[in-house]
MARFIKOL-356294 format. One record per residue (C-alpha): chain; z, x, y. Coordinates in pm, whole numbers, plus 32768, in hexadecimal, padded with zeros to 4 digits. Each point is the difference from the previous one (the first is absolute). Example, Ala and Ser with C-alpha at 12.3 -4.5 7.8 and 13.67 -1.06 7.14 Angstrom:
{lumza: A, pz: 830C, px: 84CE, py: 7E3E}
{lumza: A, pz: 7FBE, px: 8089, py: 8158}
This chain:
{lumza: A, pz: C6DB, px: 23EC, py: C966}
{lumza: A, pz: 7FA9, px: 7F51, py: 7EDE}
{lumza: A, pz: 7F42, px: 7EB8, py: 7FD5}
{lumza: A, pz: 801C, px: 7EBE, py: 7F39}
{lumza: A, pz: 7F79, px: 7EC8, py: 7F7B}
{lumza: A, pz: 80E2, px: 7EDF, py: 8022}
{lumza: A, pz: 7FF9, px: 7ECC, py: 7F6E}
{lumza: A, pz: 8081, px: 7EA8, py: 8069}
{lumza: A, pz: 8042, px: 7E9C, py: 7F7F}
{lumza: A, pz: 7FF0, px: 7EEE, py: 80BA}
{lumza: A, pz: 8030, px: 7EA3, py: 7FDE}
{lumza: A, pz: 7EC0, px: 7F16, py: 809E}
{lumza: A, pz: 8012, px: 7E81, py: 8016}
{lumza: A, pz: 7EA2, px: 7F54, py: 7FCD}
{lumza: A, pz: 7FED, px: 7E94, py: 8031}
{lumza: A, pz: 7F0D, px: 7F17, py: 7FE1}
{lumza: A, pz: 7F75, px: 8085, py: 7EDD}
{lumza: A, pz: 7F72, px: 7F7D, py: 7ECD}
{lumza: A, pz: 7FFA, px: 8109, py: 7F10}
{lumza: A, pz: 80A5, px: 8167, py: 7FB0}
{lumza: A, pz: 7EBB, px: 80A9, py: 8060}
{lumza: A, pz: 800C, px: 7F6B, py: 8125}
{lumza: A, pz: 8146, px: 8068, py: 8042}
{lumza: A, pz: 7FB5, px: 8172, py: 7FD6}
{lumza: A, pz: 7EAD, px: 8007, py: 80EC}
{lumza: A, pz: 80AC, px: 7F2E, py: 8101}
{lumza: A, pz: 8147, px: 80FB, py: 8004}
{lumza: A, pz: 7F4A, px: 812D, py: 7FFC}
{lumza: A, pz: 7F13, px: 7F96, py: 8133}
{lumza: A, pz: 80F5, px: 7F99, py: 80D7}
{lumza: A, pz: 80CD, px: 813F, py: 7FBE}
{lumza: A, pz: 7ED6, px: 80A7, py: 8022}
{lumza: A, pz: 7FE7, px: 7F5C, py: 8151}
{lumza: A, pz: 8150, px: 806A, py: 8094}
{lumza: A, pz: 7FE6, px: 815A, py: 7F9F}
{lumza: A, pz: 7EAD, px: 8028, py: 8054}
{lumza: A, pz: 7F4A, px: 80CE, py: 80EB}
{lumza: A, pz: 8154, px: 80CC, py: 803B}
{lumza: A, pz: 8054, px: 802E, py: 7E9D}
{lumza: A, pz: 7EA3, px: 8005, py: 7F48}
{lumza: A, pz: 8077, px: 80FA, py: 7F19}
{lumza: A, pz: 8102, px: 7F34, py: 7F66}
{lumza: A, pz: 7F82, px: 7F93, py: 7E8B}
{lumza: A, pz: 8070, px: 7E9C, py: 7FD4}
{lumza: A, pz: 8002, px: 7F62, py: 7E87}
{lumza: A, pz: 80B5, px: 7EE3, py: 7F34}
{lumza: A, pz: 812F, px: 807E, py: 7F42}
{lumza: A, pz: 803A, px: 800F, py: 7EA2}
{lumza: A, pz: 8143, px: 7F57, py: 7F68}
{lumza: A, pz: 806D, px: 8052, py: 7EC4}
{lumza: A, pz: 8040, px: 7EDB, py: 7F0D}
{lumza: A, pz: 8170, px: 8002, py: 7F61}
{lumza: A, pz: 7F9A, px: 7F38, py: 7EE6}
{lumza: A, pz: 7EE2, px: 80AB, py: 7F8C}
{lumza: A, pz: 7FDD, px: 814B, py: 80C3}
{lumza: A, pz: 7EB8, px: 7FBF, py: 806A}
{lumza: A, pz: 7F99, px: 8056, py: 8167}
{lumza: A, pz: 7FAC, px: 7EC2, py: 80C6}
{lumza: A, pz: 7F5C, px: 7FD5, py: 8182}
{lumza: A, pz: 8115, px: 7FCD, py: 80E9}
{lumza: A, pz: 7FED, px: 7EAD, py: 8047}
{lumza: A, pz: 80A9, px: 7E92, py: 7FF6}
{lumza: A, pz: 7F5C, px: 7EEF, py: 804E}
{lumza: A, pz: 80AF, px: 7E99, py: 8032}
{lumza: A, pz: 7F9B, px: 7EE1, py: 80B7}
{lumza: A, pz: 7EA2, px: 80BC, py: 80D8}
{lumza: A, pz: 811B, px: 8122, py: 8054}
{lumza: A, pz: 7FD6, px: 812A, py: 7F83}
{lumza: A, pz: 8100, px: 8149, py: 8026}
{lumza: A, pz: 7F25, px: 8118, py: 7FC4}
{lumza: A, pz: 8086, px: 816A, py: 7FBB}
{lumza: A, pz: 7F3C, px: 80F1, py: 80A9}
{lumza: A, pz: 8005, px: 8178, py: 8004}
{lumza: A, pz: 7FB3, px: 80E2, py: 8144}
{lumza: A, pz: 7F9A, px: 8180, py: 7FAA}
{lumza: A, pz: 805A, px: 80D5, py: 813A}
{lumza: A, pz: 7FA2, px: 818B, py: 8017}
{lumza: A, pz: 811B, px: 808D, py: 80FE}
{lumza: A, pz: 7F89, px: 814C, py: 805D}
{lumza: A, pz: 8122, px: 8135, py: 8065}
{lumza: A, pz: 8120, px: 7F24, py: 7FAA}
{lumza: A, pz: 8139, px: 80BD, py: 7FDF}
{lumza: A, pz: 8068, px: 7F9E, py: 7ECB}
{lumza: A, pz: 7FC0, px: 7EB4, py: 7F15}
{lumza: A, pz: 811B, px: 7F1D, py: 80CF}
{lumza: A, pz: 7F62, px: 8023, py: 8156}
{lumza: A, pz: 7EA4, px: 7FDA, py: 7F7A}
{lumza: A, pz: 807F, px: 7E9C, py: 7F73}
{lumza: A, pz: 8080, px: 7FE4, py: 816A}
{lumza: A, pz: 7EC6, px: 8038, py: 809D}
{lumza: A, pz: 7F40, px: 7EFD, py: 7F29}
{lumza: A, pz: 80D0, px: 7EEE, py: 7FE6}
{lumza: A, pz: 801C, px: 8027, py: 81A8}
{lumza: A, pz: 7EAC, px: 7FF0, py: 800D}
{lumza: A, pz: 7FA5, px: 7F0F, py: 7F39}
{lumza: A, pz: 8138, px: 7F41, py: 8061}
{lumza: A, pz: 7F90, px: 7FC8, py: 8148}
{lumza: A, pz: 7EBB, px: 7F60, py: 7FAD}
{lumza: A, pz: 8088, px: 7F37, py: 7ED5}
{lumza: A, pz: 810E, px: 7F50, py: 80A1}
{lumza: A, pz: 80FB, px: 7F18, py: 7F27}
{lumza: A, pz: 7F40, px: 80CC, py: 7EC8}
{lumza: A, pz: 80FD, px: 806A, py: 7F0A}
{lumza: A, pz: 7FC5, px: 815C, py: 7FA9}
{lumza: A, pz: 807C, px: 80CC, py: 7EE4}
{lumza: A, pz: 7FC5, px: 815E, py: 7F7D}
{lumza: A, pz: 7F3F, px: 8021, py: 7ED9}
{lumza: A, pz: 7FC1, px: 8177, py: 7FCF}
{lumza: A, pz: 7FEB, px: 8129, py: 80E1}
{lumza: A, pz: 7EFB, px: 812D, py: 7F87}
{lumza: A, pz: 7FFF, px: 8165, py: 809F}
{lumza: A, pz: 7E92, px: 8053, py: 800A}
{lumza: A, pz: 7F3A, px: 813C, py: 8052}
């Protein structure tokens, strides 16, 4: 059975914050918090959003009024999946569980060696 590395967006409200690095620390330690011990092999990062305008690549985040919605991306290996579908299953139910009321979205799915 073949495995993958699945990747995830999800959507992380911040508040109380007073600037976009802020933001990004505060969302990736408490996500690191839920998932962690359980799913210490789960690489959590900021997004990247592409600008429309100008095509550059920006961090994923808005910031308004000390709130902050903060893209972030979870990178999943799913070992003997049995096929790309139920290896996106697999993730998104386990990190599901620990991220509850977390938006999740599928970013990419990889079949590695």
């Amino acid at each position: 059975m073949p495995n993958y590395l699945v990747v995830l967006q999800g959507a992380w409200i911040v508040r109380n914050v007073k600037g976009v690095r802020d933001a990004m620390n505060i969302a990736v330690a408490e996500a690191g918090k839920k998932l962690h011990p359980d799913l210490d092999f789960v690489d959590i990062d900021v997004g990247v959003t592409r600008c429309p305008k100008c095509g550059e690549n920006l961090k994923s985040v808005f910031l308004v009024a000390n709130t902050a919605l903060v893209g972030l991306t979870f990178e999943m290996k799913v070992f003997n999946a049995q096929n790309r579908e139920h290896a996106v299953r697999i993730a998104k139910y386990e990190l599901g569980k620990r991220l509850q009321r977390i938006p999740l979205e599928v970013l990419d799915v990889v079949e590695i060696k």
